[in-house]
C-alpha positions in Angstrom: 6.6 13.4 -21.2 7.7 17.1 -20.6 4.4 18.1 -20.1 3.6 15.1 -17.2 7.3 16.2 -15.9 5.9 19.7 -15.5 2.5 18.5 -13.2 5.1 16.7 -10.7 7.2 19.5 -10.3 4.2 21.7 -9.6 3.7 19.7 -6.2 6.8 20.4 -3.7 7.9 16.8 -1.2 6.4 16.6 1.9 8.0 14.1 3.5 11.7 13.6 4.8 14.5 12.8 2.7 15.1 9.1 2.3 18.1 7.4 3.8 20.3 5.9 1.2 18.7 2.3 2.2 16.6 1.2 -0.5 14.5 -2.1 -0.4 11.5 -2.9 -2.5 9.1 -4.8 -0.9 8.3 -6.4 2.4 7.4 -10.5 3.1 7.6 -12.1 6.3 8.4 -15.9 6.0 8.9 -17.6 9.0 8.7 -21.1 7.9 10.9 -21.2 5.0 14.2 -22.3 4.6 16.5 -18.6 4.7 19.6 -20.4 2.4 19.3 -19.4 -1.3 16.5 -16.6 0.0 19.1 -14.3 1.1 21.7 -14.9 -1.4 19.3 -13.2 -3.6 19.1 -10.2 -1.7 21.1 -7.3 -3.1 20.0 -4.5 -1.0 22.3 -3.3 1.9 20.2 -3.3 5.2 21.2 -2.1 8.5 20.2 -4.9 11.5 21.0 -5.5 14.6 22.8 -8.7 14.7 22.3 -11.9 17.3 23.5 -15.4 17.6 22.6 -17.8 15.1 20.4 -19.6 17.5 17.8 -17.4 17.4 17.2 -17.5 14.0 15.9 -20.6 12.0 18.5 -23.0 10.5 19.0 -22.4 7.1 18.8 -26.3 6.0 15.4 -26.8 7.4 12.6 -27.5 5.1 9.5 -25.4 6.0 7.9 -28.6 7.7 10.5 -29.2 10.0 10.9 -25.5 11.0 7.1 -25.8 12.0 7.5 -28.9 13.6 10.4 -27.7 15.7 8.4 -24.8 16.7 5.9 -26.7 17.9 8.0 -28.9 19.8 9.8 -26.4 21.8 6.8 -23.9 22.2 5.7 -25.8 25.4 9.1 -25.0 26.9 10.6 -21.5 25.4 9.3 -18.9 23.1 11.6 -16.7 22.3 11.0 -13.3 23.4 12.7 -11.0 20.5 13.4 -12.1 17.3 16.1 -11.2 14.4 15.3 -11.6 11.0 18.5 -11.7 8.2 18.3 -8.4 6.0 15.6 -8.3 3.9 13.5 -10.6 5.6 10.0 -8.2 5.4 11.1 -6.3 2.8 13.2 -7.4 -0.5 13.1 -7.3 -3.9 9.5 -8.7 -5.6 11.3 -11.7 -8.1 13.0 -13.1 -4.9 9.8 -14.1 -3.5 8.6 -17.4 -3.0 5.2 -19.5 -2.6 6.4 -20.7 0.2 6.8 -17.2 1.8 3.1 -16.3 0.5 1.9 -19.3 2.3 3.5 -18.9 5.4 1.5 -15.4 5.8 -1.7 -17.3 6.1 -3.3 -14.9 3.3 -7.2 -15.4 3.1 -7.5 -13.5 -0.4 -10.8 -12.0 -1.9 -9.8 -10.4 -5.1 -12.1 -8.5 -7.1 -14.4 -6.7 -4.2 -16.7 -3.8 -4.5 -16.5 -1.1 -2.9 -18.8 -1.6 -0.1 -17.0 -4.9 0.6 -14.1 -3.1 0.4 -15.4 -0.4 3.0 -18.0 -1.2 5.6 -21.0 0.3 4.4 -20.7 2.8 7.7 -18.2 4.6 5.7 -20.0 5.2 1.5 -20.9 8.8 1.4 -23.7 9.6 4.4 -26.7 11.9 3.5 -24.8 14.9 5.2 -22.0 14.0 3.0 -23.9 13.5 -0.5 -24.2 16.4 -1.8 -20.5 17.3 -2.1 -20.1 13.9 -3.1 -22.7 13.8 -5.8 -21.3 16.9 -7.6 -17.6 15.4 -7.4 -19.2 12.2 -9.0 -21.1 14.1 -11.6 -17.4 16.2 -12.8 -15.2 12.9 -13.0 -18.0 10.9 -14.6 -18.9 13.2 -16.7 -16.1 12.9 -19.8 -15.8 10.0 -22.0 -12.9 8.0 -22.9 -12.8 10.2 -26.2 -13.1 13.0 -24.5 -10.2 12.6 -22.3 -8.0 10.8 -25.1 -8.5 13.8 -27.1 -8.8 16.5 -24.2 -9.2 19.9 -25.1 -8.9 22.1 -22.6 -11.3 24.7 -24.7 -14.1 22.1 -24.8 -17.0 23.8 -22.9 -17.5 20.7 -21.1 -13.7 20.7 -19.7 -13.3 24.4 -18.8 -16.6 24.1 -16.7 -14.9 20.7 -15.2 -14.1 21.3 -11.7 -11.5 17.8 -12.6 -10.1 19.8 -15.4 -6.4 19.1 -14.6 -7.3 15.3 -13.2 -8.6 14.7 -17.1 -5.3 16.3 -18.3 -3.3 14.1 -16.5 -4.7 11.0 -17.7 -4.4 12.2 -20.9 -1.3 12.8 -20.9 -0.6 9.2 -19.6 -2.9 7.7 -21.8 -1.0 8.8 -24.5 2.3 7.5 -23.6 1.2 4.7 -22.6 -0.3 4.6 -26.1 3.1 5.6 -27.4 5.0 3.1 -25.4 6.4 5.2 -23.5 8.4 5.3 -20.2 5.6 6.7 -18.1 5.9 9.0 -14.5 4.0 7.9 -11.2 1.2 10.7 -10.9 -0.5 8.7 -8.1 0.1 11.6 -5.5 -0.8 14.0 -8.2 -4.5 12.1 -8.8 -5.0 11.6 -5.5 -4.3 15.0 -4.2 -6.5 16.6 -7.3 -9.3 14.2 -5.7 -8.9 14.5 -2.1 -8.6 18.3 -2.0 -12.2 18.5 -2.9 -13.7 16.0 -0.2 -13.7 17.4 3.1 -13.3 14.8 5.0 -9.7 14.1 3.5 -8.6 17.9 3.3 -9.2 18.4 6.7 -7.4 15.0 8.0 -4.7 13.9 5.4 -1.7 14.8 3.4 -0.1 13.2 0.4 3.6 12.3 0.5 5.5 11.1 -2.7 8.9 10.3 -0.9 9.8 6.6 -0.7 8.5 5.6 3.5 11.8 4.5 5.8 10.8 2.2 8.4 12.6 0.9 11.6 11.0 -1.7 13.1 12.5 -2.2 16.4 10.9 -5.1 17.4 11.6 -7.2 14.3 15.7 -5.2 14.3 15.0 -4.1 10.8 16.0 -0.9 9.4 15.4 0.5 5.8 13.3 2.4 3.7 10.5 1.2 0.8 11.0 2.0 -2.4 7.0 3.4 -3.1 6.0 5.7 -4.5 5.1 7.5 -1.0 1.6 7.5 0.6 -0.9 9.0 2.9 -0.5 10.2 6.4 -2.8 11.7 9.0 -2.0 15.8 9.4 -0.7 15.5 12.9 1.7 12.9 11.9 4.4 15.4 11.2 7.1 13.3 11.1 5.8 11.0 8.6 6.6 8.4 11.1 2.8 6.3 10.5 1.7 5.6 7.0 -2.0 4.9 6.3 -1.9 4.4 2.5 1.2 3.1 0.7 1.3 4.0 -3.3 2.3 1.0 -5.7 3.5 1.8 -8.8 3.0 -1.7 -11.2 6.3 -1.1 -14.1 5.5 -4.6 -15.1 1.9 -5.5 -14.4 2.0 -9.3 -14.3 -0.7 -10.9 -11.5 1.9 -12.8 -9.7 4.1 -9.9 -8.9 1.6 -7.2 -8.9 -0.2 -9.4 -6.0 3.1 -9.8 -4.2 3.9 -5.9 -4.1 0.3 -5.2 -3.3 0.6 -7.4 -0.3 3.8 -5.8 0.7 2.9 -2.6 0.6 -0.6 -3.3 2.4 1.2 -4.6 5.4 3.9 -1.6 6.0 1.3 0.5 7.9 -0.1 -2.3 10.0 3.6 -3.5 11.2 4.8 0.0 11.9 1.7 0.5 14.0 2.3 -3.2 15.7 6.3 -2.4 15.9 5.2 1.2 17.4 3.1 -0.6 20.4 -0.6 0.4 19.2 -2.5 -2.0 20.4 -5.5 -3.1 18.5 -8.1 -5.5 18.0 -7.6 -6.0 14.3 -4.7 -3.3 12.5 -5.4 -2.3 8.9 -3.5 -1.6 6.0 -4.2 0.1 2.5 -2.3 0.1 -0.5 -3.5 1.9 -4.1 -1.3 0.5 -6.9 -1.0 2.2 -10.7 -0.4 1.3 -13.9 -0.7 3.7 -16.8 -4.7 4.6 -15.8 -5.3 1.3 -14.1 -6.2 2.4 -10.5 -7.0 -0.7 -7.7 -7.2 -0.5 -3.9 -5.9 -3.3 -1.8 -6.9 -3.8 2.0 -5.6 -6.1 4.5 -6.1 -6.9 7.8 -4.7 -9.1 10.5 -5.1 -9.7 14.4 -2.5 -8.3 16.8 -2.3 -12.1 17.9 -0.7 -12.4 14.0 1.7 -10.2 14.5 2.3 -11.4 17.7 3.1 -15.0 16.1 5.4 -13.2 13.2 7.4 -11.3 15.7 8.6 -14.3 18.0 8.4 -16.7 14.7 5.6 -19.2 15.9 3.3 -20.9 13.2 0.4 -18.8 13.4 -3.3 -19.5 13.2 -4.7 -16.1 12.1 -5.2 -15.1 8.4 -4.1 -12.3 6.9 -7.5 -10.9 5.3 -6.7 -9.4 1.7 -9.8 -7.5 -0.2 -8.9 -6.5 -3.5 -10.7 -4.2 -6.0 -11.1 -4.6 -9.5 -8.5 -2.7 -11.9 -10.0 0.5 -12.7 -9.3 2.2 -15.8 -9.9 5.6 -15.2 -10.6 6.3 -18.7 -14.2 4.9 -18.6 -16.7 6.3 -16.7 -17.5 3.2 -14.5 -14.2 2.6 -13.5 -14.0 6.5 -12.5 -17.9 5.8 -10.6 -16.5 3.2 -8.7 -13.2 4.0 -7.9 -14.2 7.3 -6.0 -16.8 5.3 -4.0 -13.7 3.4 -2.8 -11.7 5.8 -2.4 -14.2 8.2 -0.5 -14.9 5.0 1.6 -12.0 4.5 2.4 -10.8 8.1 3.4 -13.7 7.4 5.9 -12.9 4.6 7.0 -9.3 6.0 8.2 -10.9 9.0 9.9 -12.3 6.8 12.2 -9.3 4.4 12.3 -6.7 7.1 13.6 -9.3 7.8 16.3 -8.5 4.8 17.4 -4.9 5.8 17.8 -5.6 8.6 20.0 -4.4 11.3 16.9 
């Protein structure tokens, strides 16, 4: 543990201090009854505040919420919307099917990589080289080689990944151990991304937990991540592109949930900030132990459109989802840098978009 503790004090915060707000995870539900939901939220969240009319009643059941929507949609829509504190973004064991279904999900766990990531964005022939030899270094160990790491090894201390392999030794073993282990996510993914050019030269790593103000939705707080990636020019942190997950109890129902949540922070902030696009996109990598996946989602601005003013929406929220990799097999480690490399790509070309 000392030695793990050691690694993350080696890398200095980026990103600004967080407010004294903390929240855990964010789910929109607009068709569910809010009585009982709330009671369970703990968090203090600062809102703005309007009259109860504009807000669902809390006794409806989902179906007449929906049905009442419908009814008055050909007459008035409202035009903003308040949720109750902690609407988006509360605590994962207060969730609900009900709130998972009223986001429309369309859910494809279990992707590869080039689902995951158009195939525009795996490693071009200008590209493969650099990638190649990155592929060769973190493929080249086996698990017993990284269990047992020995930093003398000849095949280690000619390892451009040297450190990387440390790492998840070092986690590997307490997780062997049963043993509290740290969040290194940042540390991986910086170790990684400071050898492909296209994400040195475009993105920094932030470990802070991400506030968010969501003016449109009068929501105020920060998420308790375990920080993310941002574009360079976004200097005041102020856009996440990739939200970090760490999974402390790595059940499917809940890890889902969180994934989810996470995912959509980026596309609502760039929704709440008045981008304007076609189809926003949100990444999330979650962690456990060595256990690496990448979750995608992406929605219309027509969806977010329907969430904001609270009308029963049409429009899926599209979920891909990666395997777990274990980065302690070579595989895993194969496949998870395609997706990863993809992916940094793919967000290149997606803060173009933006203008950045």
């Amino acid at each position: 543990m000392d030695a793990v503790m050691e690694i993350l004090q080696q890398i200095p915060a980026q990103g600004p201090t967080p407010t004294a707000v903390q929240v855990c995870a964010m789910q929109p539900s607009l068709h569910v009854s809010i009585k009982g939901f709330m009671g369970s939220v703990q968090d203090p969240i600062e809102t703005s505040t309007v009259p109860t009319s504009t807000t669902h009643p809390t006794t409806m059941p989902p179906s007449a919420i929906q049905a009442s929507n419908n009814t008055q949609s050909s007459t008035q829509l409202p035009t903003e919307r308040t949720y109750p504190p902690g609407f988006f973004f509360q605590r994962i064991r207060c969730w609900t099917d009900e709130q998972l279904d009223a986001l429309n999900i369309s859910h494809n766990p279990m992707v590869s990589p080039r689902i995951l990531i158009e195939n525009n964005y795996i490693p071009t022939r200008r590209d493969r080289e650099v990638y190649t030899n990155l592929l060769r270094a973190f493929t080249e160990p086996n698990e017993l080689d990284i269990s047992e790491y020995n930093a003398t090894s000849t095949m280690m201390k000619h390892n451009q990944l040297q450190s990387t392999f440390h790492l998840l030794s070092l986690i590997f073993d307490m997780a062997f151990k049963n043993e509290p282990m740290p969040c290194t996510v940042d540390i991986l993914i910086m170790q990684l991304g400071m050898r492909i050019n296209v994400f040195k030269d475009n993105f920094l790593v932030d470990r802070e937990p991400i506030p968010f103000h969501l003016r449109k939705f009068n929501m105020k707080g920060t998420l308790n991540c375990n920080g993310g990636i941002y574009h360079q020019t976004d200097r005041k942190r102020k856009q996440p592109l990739v939200v970090f997950a760490k999974i402390t109890h790595p059940s499917p129902y809940t890890t889902h949930k969180r994934e989810i949540s996470h995912a959509l922070l980026p596309m609502v902030t760039e929704y709440d900030h008045g981008l304007i696009r076609p189809k926003y996109t949100g990444f999330c990598i979650s962690v456990h132990g060595t256990e690496y996946r990448i979750t995608r989602a992406d929605a219309s601005h027509t969806y977010f459109e329907d969430l904001r003013h609270g009308r029963p929406t049409n429009e899926t929220l599209l979920v891909n989802q990666t395997v777990k990799y274990d980065l302690m097999w070579r595989e895993d480690r194969g496949e998870f840098l395609e997706a990863f490399y993809g992916m940094c790509g793919f967000l290149v070309e997606y803060w173009r978009g933006v203008g950045g």
